[in-house]
N, C-alpha and C positions, 0 to 999 in steps of 0.2 A: 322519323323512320331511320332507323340503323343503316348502315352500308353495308353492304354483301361483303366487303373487308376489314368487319369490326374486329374479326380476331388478329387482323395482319398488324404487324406493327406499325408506327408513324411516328414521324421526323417533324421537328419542327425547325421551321424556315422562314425565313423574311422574306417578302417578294417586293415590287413596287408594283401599283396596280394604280389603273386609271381612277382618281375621287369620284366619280359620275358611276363606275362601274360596280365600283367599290359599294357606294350607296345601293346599287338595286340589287347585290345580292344579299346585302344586310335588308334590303325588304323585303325580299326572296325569304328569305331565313325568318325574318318574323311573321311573314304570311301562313310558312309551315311548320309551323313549330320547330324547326331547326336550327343549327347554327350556323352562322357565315362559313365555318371551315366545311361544313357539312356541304355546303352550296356548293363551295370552291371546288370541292375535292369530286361531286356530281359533274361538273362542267366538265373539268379536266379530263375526268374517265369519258365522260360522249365525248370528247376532240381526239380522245386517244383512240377512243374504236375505233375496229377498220372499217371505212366505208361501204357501206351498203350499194348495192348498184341501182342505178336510178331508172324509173317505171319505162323509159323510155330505149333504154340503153338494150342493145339485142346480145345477149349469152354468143361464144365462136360453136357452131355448131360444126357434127362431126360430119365431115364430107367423105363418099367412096370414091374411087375412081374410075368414070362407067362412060357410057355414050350420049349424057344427056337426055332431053327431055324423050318418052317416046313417043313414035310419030302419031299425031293425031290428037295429042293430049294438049287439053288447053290450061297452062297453068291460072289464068288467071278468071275461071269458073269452078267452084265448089263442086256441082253439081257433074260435071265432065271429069273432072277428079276421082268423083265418087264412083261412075259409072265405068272409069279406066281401071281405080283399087276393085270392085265388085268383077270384073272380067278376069284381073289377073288371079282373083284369090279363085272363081270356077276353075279357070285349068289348073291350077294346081291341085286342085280337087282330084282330076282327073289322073295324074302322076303316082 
């Protein structure tokens, strides 16, 4: 399979790489019909991507600056949540 940078140009270089390492991406390479530099040059590009954020990791979300919770809502019920959004969207109805 080609690399998405077959038309880029390419240098050629001598590196040292671990014999152990070295061996499983030449079996890498002959598992898929590829070659070693093919392998190398796959590896390199995923270590140089930027990190993905992990499943667990929470986004900074946008805060306003207000009074807090309002009175009588219980954050940590779905349902009282639901019925606090369904109250404030009627009166605004009303407006």
């Amino acid at each position: 399979m080609p690399s998405l940078d077959a038309k880029m140009s390419s240098v050629r270089t001598t590196i040292r790489i671990d014999e152990a390492l070295y061996r499983r991406a030449k079996a890498k390479a002959a598992q898929t019909g590829r070659t070693v530099s093919d392998v190398i040059e796959d590896a390199v590009r995923e270590a140089l991507r930027p990190a993905k954020r992990s499943a667990g990791e929470v986004p900074t979300l946008v805060t306003f600056d207000g009074g807090g919770v309002m009175p009588g809502v219980d954050l940590s019920s779905n349902a009282a949540l639901l019925d606090a959004m369904e109250q404030d969207a009627a009166t605004d109805a009303l407006h």
